[in-house]
Structure formats: C-alpha cells, structure tokens
C-alpha positions in Angstrom: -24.5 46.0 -5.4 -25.9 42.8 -5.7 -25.5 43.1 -9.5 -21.6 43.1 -9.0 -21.6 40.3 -6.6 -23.5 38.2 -8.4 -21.1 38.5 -11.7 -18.3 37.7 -9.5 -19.9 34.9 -8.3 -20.0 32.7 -11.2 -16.3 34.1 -12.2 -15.1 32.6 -8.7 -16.9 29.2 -9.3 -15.4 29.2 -13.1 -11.8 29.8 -11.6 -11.7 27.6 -9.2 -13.4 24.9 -11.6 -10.2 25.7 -13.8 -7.7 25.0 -10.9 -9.3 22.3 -10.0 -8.9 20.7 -13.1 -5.3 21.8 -13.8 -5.0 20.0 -10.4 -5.8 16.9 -11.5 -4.5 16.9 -14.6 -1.2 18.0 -13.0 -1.3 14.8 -10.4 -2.0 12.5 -13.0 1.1 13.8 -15.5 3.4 13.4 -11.9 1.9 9.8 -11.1 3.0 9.3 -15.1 5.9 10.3 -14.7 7.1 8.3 -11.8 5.6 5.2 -13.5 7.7 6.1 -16.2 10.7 6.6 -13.7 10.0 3.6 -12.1 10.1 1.0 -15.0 13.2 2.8 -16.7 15.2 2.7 -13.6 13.5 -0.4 -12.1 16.7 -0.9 -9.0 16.0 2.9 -8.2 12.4 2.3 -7.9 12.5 -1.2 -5.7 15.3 0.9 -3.2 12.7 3.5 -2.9 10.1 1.6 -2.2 12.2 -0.3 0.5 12.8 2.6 2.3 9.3 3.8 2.2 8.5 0.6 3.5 11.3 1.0 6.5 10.1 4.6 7.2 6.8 3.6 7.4 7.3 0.8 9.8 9.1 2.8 12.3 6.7 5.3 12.1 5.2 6.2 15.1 0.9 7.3 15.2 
C-alpha cells in the first residue's frame, strides 16, 4: 500500500507545481493586460482609479 501512496505522492506535488505556475503566469498575462488597457484608454483608466480611490476612502475596517 505504501507503494501506491508513495507514486501518488510525487504526482500530487507535480500537479500542483503545474497549477501553480499556470497561476502565475495567468496573473501576470491579466496585470498585462490591464497595463495595456490602461495606456490605450488612458481617461478610462484615471476614472477608474478615482473611484477606487473614493471606494476605498469610505471604506469602513
């Protein structure tokens, strides 16, 4: 029995080594392609951060 776990084992560390990666490399495409957004629709991109700005002062911890 210990055979089986022990194959698993390194399968369960590979996948989740794999997802992890695809993880990042996902966030940093997104953070991209709002850079991207941001400098192609530069008025978008200031109103948005103004009302992240406004949300976050009225934001209550």
């Amino acid at each position: 029995m210990s055979d089986g776990e022990s194959q698993e084992e390194p399968e369960t560390l590979k996948t989740d080594a794999d997802r992890i990666r695809r993880r990042a490399r996902f966030l940093r495409e997104l953070a991209e392609a709002r850079e991207l957004r941001d400098r192609v629709q530069p008025r978008r991109a200031k109103a948005a951060r103004l009302r992240h700005a406004v949300r976050m002062r009225t934001f209550r911890w």
